[in-house]
C-alpha positions in Angstrom: 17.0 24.3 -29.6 14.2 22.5 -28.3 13.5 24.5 -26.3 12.6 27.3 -28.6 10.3 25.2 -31.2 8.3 23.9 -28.6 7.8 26.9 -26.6 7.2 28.3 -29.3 4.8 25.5 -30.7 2.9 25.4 -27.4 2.5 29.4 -27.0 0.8 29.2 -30.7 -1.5 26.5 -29.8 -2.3 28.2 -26.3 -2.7 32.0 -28.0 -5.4 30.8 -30.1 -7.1 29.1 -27.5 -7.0 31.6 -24.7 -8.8 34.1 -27.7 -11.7 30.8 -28.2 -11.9 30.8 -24.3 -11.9 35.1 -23.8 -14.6 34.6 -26.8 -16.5 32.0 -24.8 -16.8 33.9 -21.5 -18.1 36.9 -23.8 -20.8 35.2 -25.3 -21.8 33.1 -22.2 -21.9 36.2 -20.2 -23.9 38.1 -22.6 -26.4 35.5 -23.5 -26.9 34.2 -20.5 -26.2 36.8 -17.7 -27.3 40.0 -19.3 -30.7 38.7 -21.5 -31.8 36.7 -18.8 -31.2 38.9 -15.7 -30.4 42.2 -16.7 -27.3 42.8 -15.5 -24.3 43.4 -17.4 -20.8 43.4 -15.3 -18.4 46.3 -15.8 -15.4 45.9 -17.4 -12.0 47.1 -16.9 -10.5 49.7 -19.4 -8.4 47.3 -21.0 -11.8 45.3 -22.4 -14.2 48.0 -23.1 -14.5 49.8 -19.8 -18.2 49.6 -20.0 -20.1 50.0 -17.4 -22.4 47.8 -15.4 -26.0 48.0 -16.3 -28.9 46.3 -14.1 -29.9 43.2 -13.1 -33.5 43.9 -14.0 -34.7 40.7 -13.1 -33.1 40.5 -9.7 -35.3 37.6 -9.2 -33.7 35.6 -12.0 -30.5 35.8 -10.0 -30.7 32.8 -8.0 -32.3 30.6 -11.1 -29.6 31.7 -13.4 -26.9 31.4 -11.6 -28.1 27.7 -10.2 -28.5 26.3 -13.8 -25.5 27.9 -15.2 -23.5 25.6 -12.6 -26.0 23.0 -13.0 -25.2 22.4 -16.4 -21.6 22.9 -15.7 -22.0 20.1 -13.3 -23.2 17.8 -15.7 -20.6 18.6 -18.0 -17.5 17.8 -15.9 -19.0 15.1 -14.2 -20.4 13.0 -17.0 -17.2 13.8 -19.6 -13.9 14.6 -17.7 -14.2 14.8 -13.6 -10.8 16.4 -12.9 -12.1 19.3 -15.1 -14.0 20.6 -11.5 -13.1 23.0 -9.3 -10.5 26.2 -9.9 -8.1 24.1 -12.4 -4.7 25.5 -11.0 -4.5 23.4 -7.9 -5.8 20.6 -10.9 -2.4 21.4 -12.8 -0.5 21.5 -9.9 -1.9 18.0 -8.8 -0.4 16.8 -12.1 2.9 17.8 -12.1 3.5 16.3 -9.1 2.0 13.3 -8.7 0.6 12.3 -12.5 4.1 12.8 -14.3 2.7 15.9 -15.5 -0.5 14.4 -17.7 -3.8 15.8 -18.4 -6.3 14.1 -20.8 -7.0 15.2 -24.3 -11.1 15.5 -22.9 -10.3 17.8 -20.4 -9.5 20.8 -22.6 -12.6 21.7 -24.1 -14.5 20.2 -20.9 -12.7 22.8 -18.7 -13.6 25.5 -21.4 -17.3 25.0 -22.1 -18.1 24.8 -18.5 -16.2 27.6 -17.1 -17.5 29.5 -19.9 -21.2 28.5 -19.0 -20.2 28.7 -15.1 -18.5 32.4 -15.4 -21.2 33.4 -18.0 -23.8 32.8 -16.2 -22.4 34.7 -12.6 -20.7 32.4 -11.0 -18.0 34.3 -8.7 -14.9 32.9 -10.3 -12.0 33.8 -12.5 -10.7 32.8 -16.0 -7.0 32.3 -14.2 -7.6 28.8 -13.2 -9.6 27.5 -16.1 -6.8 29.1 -18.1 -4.2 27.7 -16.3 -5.8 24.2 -16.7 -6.9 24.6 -20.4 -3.2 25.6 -21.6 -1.5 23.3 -19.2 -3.3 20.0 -20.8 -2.1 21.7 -24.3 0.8 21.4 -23.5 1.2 18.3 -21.8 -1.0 16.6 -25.1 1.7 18.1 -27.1 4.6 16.3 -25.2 2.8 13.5 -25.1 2.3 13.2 -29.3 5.9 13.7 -29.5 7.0 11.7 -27.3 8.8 13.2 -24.4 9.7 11.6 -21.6 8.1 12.8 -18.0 10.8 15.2 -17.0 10.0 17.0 -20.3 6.1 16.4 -20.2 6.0 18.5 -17.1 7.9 21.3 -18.2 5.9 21.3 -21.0 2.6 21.2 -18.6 4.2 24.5 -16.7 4.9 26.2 -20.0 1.4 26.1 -21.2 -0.1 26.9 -17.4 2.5 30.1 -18.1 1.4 30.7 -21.4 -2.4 30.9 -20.6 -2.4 32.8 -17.8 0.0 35.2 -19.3 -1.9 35.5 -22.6 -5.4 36.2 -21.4 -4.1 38.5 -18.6 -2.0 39.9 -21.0 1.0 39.8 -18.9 3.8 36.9 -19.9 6.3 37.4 -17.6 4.1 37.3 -14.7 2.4 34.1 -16.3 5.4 32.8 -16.5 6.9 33.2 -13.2 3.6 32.3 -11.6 3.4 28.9 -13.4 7.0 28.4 -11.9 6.3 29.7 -9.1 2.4 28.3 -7.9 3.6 24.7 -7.3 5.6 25.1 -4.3 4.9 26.8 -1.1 8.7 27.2 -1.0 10.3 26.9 -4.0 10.4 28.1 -7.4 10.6 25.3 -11.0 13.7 26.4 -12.0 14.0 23.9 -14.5 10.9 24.6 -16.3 11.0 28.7 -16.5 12.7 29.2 -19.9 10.6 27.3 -22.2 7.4 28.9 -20.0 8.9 32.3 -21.0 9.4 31.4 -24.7 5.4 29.8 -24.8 4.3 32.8 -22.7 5.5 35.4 -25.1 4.2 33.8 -28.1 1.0 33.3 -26.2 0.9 36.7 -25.4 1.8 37.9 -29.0 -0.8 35.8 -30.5 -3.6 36.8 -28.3 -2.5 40.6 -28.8 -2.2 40.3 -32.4 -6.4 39.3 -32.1 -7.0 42.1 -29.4 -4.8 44.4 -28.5 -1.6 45.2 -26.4 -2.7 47.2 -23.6 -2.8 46.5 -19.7 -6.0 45.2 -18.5 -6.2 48.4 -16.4 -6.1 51.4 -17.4 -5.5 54.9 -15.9 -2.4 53.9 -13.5 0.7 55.0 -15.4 0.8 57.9 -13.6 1.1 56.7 -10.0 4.5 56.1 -8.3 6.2 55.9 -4.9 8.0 58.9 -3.9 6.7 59.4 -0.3 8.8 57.3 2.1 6.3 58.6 4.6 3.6 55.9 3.4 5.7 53.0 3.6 3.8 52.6 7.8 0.9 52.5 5.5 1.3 50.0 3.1 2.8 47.9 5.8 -1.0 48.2 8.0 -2.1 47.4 4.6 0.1 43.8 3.9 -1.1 42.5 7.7 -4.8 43.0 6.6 -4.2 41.7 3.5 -2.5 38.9 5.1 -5.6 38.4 7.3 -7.9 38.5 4.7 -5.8 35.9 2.7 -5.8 33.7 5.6 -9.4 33.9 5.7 -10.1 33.2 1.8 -8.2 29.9 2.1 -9.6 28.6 4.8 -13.2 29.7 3.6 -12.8 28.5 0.3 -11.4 24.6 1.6 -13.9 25.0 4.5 -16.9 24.9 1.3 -15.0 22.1 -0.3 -14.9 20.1 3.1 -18.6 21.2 3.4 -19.8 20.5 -0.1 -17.6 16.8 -0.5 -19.6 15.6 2.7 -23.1 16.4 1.5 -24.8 13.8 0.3 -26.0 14.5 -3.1 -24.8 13.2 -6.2 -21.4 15.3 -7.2 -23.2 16.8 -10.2 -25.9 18.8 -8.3 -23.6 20.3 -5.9 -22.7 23.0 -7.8 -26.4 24.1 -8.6 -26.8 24.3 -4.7 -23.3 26.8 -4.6 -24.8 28.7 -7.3 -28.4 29.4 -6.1 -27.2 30.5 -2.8 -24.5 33.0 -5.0 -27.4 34.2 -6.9 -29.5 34.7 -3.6 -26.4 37.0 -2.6 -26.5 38.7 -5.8 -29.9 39.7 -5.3 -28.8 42.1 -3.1 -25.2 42.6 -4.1 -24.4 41.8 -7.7 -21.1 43.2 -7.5 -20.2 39.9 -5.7 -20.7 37.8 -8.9 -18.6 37.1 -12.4 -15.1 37.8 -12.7 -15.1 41.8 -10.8 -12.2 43.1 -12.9 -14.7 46.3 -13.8 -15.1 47.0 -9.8 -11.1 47.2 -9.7 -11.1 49.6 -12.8 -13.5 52.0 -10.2 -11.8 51.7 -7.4 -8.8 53.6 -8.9 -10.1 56.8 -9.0 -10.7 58.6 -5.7 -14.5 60.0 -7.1 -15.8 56.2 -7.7 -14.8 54.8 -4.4 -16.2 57.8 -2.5 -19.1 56.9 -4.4 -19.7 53.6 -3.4 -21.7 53.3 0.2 -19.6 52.5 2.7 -21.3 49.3 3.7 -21.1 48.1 0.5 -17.4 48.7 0.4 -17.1 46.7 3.6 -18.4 44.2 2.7 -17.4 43.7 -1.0 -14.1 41.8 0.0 -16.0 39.2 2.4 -18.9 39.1 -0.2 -16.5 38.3 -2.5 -14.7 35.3 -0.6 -17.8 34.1 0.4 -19.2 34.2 -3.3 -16.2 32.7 -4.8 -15.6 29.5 -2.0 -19.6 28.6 -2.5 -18.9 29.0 -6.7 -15.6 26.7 -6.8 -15.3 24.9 -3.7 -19.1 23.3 -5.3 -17.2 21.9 -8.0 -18.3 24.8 -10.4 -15.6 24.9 -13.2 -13.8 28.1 -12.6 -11.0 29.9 -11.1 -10.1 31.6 -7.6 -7.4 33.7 -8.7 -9.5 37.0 -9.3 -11.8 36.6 -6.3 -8.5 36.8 -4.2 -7.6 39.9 -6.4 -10.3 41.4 -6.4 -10.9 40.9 -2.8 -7.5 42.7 -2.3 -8.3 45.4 -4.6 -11.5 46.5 -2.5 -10.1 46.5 0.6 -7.4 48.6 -0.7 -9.9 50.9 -1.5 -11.4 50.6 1.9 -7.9 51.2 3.3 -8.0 54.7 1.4 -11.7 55.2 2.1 -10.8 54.7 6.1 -7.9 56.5 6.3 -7.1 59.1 3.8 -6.9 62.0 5.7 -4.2 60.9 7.7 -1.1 62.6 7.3 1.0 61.1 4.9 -1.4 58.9 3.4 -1.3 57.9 -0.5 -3.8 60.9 -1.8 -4.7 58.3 -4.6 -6.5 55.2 -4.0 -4.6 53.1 -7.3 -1.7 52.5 -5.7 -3.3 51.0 -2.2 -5.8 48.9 -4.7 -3.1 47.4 -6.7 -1.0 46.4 -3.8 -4.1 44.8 -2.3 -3.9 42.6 -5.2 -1.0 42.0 -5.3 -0.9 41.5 -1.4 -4.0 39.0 -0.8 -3.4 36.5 -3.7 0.3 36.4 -3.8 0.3 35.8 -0.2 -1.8 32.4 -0.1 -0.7 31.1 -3.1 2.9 31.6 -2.5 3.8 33.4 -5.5 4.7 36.7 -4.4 7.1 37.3 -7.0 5.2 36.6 -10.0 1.9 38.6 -8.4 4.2 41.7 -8.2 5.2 41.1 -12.0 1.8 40.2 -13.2 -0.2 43.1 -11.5 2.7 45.6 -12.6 2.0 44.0 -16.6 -2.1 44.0 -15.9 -1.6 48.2 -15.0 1.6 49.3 -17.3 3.2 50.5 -13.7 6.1 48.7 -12.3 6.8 51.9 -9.9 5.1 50.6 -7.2 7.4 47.2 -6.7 8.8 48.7 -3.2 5.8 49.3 -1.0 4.5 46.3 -3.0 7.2 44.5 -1.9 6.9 46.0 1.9 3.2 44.9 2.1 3.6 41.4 0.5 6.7 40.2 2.8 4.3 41.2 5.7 1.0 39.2 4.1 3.4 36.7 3.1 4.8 36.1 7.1 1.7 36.6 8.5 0.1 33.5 6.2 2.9 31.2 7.4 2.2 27.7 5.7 -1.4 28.5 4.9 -2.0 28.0 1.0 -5.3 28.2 -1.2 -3.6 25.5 -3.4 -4.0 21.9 -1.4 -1.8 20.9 -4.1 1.5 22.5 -3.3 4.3 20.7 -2.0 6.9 22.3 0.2 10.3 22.5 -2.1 11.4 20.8 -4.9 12.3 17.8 -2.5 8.8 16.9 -1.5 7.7 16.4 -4.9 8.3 12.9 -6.9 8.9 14.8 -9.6 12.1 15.4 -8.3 12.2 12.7 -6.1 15.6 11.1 -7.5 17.8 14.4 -7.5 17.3 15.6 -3.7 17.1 12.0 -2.3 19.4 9.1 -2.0 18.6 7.3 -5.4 19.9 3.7 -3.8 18.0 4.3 -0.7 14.9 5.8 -3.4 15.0 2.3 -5.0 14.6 -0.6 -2.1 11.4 -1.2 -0.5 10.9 -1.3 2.8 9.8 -4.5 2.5 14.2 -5.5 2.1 14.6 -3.7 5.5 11.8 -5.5 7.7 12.9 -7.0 10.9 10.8 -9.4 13.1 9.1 -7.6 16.3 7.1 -9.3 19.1 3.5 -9.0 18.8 0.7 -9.1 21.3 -2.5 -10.2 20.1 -5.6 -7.4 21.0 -7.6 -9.9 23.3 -4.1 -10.6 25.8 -4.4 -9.7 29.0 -2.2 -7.5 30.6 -0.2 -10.5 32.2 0.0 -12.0 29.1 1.4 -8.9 27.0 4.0 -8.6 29.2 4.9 -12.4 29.5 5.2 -11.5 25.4 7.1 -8.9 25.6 9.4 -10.5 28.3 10.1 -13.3 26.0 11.6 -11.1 23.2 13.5 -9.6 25.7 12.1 -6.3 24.4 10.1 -3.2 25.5 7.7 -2.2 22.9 6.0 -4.5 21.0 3.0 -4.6 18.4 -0.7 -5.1 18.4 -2.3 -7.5 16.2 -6.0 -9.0 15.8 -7.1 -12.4 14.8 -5.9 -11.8 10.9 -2.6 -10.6 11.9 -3.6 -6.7 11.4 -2.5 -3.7 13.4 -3.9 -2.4 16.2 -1.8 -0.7 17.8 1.1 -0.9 20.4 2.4 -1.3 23.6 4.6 -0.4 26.2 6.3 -2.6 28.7 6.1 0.5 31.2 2.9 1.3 30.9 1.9 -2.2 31.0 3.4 -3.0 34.1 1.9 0.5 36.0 -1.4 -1.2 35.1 -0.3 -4.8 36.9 1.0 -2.9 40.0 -2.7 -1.0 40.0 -3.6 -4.5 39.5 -5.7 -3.7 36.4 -8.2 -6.7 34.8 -8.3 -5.5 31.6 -6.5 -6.4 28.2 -3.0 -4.2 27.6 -3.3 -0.5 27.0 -3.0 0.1 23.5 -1.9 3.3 21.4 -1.7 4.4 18.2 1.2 5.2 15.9 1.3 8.2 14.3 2.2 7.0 11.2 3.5 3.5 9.5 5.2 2.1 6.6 4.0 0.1 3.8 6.3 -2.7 2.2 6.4 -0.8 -1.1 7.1 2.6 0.5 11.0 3.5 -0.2 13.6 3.6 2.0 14.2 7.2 2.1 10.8 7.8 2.4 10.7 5.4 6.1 13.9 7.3 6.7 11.9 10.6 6.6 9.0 9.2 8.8 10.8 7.5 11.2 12.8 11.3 11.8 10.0 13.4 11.4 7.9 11.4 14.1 10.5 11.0 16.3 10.4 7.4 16.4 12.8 4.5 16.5 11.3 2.2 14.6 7.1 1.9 13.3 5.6 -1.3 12.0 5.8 -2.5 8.1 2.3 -3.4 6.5 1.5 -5.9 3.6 -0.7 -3.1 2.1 -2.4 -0.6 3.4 -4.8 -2.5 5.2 -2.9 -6.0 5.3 -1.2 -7.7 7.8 2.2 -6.9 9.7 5.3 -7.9 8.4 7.3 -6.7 11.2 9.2 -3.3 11.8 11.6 -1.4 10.2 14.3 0.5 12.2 17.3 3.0 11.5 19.8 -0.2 12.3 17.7 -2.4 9.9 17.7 0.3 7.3 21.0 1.0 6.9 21.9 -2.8 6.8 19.7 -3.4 4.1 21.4 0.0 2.4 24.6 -1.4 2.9 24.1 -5.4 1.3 22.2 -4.0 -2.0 25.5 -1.5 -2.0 27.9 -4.5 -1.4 25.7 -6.4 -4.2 25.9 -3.7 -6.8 22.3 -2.4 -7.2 22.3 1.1 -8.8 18.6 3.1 -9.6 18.7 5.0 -12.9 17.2 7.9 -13.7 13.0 7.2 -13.5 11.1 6.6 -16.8 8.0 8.0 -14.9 6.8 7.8 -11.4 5.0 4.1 -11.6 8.2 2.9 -13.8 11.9 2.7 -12.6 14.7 1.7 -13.9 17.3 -0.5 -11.9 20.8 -2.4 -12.8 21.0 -5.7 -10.7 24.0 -8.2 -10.9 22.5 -11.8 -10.2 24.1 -13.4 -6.7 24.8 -16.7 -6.2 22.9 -19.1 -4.7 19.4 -16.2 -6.5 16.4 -17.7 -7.2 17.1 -17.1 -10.8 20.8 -18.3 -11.0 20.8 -21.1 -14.0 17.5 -20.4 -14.8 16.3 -18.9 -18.4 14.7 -15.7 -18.5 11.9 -17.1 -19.1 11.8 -19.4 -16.5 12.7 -17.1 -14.0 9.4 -15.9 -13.2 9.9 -12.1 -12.9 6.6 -10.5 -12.3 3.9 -9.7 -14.7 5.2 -6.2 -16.3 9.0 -6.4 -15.6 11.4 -6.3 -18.6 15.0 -7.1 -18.8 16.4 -4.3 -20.9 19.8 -5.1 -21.4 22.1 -7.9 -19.7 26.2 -7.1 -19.7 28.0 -10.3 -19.3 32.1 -10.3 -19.2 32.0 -7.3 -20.2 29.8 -7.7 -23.4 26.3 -5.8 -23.8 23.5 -7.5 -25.3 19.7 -7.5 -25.4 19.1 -10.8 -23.7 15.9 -13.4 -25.0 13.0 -15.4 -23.2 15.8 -18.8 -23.6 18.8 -16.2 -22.1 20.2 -18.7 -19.2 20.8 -16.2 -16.5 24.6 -16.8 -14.4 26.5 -15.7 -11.6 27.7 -11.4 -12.1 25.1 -11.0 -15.3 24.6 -7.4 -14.8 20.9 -6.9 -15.6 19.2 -3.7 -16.6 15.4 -3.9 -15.8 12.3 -1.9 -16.0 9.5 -2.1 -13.2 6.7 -0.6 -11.7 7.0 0.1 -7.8 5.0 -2.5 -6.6 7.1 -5.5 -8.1 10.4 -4.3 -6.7 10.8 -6.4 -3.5 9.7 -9.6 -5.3 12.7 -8.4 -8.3 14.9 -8.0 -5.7 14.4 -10.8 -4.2 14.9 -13.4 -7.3 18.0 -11.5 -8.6 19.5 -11.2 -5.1 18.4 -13.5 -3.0 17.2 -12.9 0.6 
C-alpha cells in the first residue's frame, strides 16, 4: 500500500513541477533568446511545430549566450553547488553514495538556472535538470516522513522517473531509465514499481495541463517489414556506437579541461557559453534543446534540404556544443544533445546512402534509431531508450532493428559511460552493500585484521634494507620515512641484484597499486587484495597517516573467524555513515565491570538495547556492563575498531 500513496504523492508533486519547469524554459527562451538575438528554435510537432526564425542579431550570440550561463553560474555556485552540471549523473551520485539525499535548495536552484542556461542557448537538455529537480522531490518527501535510507532512495529514483517521464511525455520509458541509468550493468529492481506508479501520475498531471500526444509527430506510419535493411541498421548502431564513444569522452574531456582552469568556478560557465554562442554565429542549429531539428529530419524533403555540410557536421557540432555548455558547470542536461546527435546522423545515414538497394526509403526510422542508438549506448540504458523514443514518436514498430543497432552501439562502447557516476552492478554500490557482500566481513575494520610487517626506513641503504628484511626472516617489506609514512616497498630480490651490481644507492623502492585504510571493511580489503593480485598491501592510520602494518588473506580470515567465535553479528544499516552491530562483552574487555557510562565508548555511539539472561532491556548511563551482555549498538564507521576493541578486547 505504500507503495501506491507515495507514488502517487510524489508523481503529483513532480507533474506540477515539471509544467513550472516546461513554463520556465518557455519564457526564458522567449525573453531571452528570441528578443535579444533573433532567433527562435523550432519545435517538434508535439509543442507547436513552429518553425525556427532568425537570429537577427548574430552578433548577440556570443554575449547572450555567455551571460545566460554567467548568471547561471552565480546561481548554483553562491545557493546550492551540486545543482551544476547535467543533474542526472548528480542523482546518480546520490543514490549511491549520499543514502539517496538531495537538499530542499537544490530544487528551485536547479530550475531557475537551467531555465536561464537553456533559455538563453545553451546546448543542453531539460532531461537532466528534470531528472535532478524531481529526484530531490522525492527524496524531500521521504525525508518529511520519515523513511529510512533504503526507502529514501527508491523514492529519489521514483521522482528521477517521474520527471523525465512527465516532461518527455513518455512514463514507462522514464521509468525504466531511472532504474536503469545508475548501473552500467544492472538494472534497480527494487525501486521500479513505485517509479512506475509516480511516473504515471506525473505523466497524467502534466498531460492534463498540455496534452497527450508524442513529442514527435508524423511517425505512426513507419514500420519494419523489410528484413533486407537489417545490414543497414546494423552499419548504423557501429557509427552510432562511435559517435557515442566520442560524446563521452568529449564531454568529460571539457569537464577535466574546465575543473583545471584557474578561474573562480562561477565564471567558467560564461567562458563555455561565449565560445557556444561564437559557434552559433555560424550554426545556430548547434544551440538550445534541438528537438525541432529532429521533427525535420523525418521527412525525406527537409533533410534533402539541409546542405550537406551542415548535415555533417550537425552531430559533432552538437557534441562539441553540448560538452563546452555542461561540462562548464552550466546547469543543464546531456541527454538531448546525445539524441539529437543520433537523430542527425541518422539522417546523414539516409542522406549518404539512400539509393542503395534495400535501403529504408524513409529517413524516420534511421533518425529514431540514431537516438535511440547514441544515447542509450553510453548511458547504458538501452532498454528504457527503446521504450522512451517509441512513447516520444507513438511507434513501437521499430523495436527490432532498434534493438539490432543498439546491441551493436552497446558492444562497441564497452565500459565507456557519459555518467562518471555509475557503478557496475548492484554489488558495487553501498547502497546495496550489505545484501551482495559478507555482512560479518562488511562490519570489521581492517584495522582488527592488521599484522606487523618489517619496515625499511627511505634513507637505508641497500645493505641495510636487506639486513632488515633478513631479520624478519621475510621477503618483502615496507617503506617508511621519518614519521612512520609510506613510501613504498621493497623486494628482497631486487635488493640483492643491486648488491651483486654493487649498487651505492638507498634500496629500490615501488609503489603499490593500491592500500588499505584502518576503517576500510574487510570485504572491501578482500576485494583489493584479489583484484590487484596481491598477497598482502600495507594498513594506514588515515589516508595520509602512518603504517600500522599489513593485512593479508591469513590475517583476514583469522580476524573473521574470532569476531564469529565471539558472536558479532552486523544488522541491517540505518544509513551508510551509521551501522548497526550486536556485540556480547568478553572477559577480561575493557568495559567488563564497568558502567556504561564509564566505559568510554566514543563520542556518537549508542547502546540500543542490552539482553542479559535472556531478558531485553534498554540499558542506562549507571548500567554495570558483565560477562555475555549482548549489546545492541549504533555507530558511525569510523568508531568501529575502537567499539570493538572495548567490548571484545584485542
Amino acid at each position: 500500500m505504500r507503495a501506491l500513496w507515495l507514488g502517487a504523492l510524489i508523481g503529483l508533486v513532480t507533474g506540477f513541477v515539471a509544467i513550472l519547469f516546461f513554463e520556465a524554459l518557455e519564457f526564458s527562451t522567449r525573453y531571452i533568446l528570441s528578443e535579444l538575438t533573433g532567433y527562435s528554435p523550432p519545435h517538434p510537432f508535439g509543442e507547436g511545430g513552429a518553425e525556427a526564425e532568425g537570429p537577427t542579431r548574430t552578433w548577440a550570440l556570443p554575449i547572450v549566450v555567455g551571460l545566460g550561463a554567467l548568471v547561471s553560474g552565480l546561481l548554483v555556485y553562491s545557493l546550492a553547488p551540486e545543482a551544476e552540471g547535467a543533474g542526472a549523473d548528480q542523482v546518480i551520485d546520490a543514490f549511491h553514495k549520499r543514502g539517496g539525499r538531495i537538499r530542499l535548495r537544490a530544487i528551485p536552484v536547479k530550475l531557475v538556472a537551467s531555465a536561464i542556461t537553456i533559455g538563453s542557448g545553451g546546448a543542453a537538455g531539460r532531461e537532466g535538470p528534470a531528472a535532478q529537480i524531481s529526484g530531490g522531490i522525492g527524496s524531500v518527501i521521504a525525508d518529511r516522513l520519515g523513511l529510512d535510507a533504503v526507502q529514501r532512495r527508491r523514492a529519489l529514483v521514483a521522482g528521477m522517473g517521474a520527471g523525465v517521464g512527465a516532461i518527455f511525455r513518455a512514463p514507462l520509458g522514464g521509468a525504466m531509465m531511472a532504474a536503469e541509468a545508475l548501473y552500467r550493468d544492472d538494472f534497480e529492481a527494487d525501486a521500479i514499481l513505485l517509479s512506475l506508479i509516480s511516473s504515471i501520475v506525473a505523466f497524467a498531471v502534466y498531460g492534463a495541463w498540455y496534452d497527450y500526444t508524442p513529442i514527435f509527430g508524423g511517425t505512426a506510419g513507419f514500420s519494419f517489414q523489410n528484413p533486407e535493411e537489417l545490414p543497414y541498421y546494423l552499419a548504423l548502431g557501429v557509427a552510432c556506437g562511435l559517435l557515442g564513444i566520442l560524446y563521452a569522452r568529449s564531454f568529460q574531456g571539457a569537464q577535466d579541461l574546465f575543473q583545471r582552469l584557474t578561474a573562480p568556478r562561477w565564471a567558467k560557465p560564461a567562458i563555455g557559453g561565449v565560445l557556444v554562442g561564437c559557434i552559433a554565429m555560424f550554426a545556430p542549429e548547434a544551440i538550445h534543446i534541438g528537438y525541432g531539428l529532429v521533427q525535420r529530419a523525418l521527412t525525406p524533403e527537409e533533410v534533402l534540404d539541409y546542405s550537406l555540410w551542415l548535415i555533417i557536421a550537425l552531430p559533432l557540432l552538437r557534441i562539441v556544443a553540448a560538452s563546452l555548455t555542461v561540462g562548464s558547470g552550466a546547469s543543464g542536461g546531456i541527454f538531448a544533445p546525445g539524441m539529437v546527435a543520433g537523430g542527425m546522423l541518422g539522417a546523414l545515414f539516409w542522406r549518404l546512402f539512400h539509393d542503395l538497394p534495400g535501403f529504408p526509403a524513409d529517413p524516420a526510422p534511421l533518425v529514431i534509431i540514431g537516438m535511440i542508438a547514441v544515447f542509450g549506448s553510453i548511458a547504458h540504458a538501452p532498454l528504457a531508450m527503446m521504450l522512451m523514443v517509441g512513447e516520444m514518436t507513438g511507434n513501437l514498430s521499430l523495436l527490432a532493428p532498434a534493438m539490432v543497432a543498439v546491441a551493436v552501439a552497446t558492444l562497441l562502447v564497452g565500459n565507456t559511460s557519459i555518467y562518471r557516476s555509475q557503478v557496475a552492478t548492484r554489488a558495487d554500490s553501498t547502497a546495496h552493500r550489505h545484501r551482495f557482500a559478507f555482512p560479518l566481513l562488511d562490519a570489521l575494520p581492517a584495522e582488527r585484521a592488521v599484522v606487523p610487517f618489517p619496515t625499511v626506513r627511505d634513507t637505508a641503504t641497500v645493505a641495510q634494507a636487506i639486513a632488515a628484511l633478513d631479520r624478519a626472516h621475510s621477503q618483502e617489506g615496507i617503506v617508511v620515512d621519518a614519521n612512520g609514512r609510506l613510501v613504498g616497498e621493497v623486494r628482497g630480490d631486487a635488493l640483492r641484484a643491486a648488491a651483486d651490481a654493487g649498487a651505492p644507492a638507498g634500496p629500490l623502492v615501488e609503489d603499490f597499486p593500491t592500500v588499505v585504510l584502518a576503517d576500510t571493511p574487510l570485504d572491501e580489503a578482500l576485494d583489493r587484495l584479489a583484484s590487484n593480485d596481491r598477497r598482502w598491501l600495507p594498513v594506514l592510520d588515515g589516508s595520509d597517516g602512518p603504517v600500522l602494518g599489513a593485512i593479508d588473506g591469513r590475517a583476514l580470515v583469522r580476524s573473521y573467524r574470532q569476531a564469529v567465535q565471539q558472536q558479532v553479528r552486523p544488522l541491517t544499516p540505518v544509513d551508510e555513515a551509521i551501522s548497526t552491530m550486536e556485540l556480547t562483552v568478553a572477559a577480561g574487555a575493557p568495559v567488563e565491570g564497568q558502567t556504561l557510562a564509564e566505559a568510554g565508548l566514543p563520542q556518537g555511539v549508542r547502546v540500543l538495547t542490552m539482553e542479559r539472561m535472556g531478558r531485553l532491556s534498554a540499558p542506562s548511563g549507571d548500567t554495570v556492563l558483565r560477562r555475555g551482555d549482548r549489546l545492541t549498538l549504533a555507530m558511525t564507521r569510523g568508531t568501529r575498531a575502537q567499539v570493538l576493541s572495548l567490548i571484545l578486547g584485542d
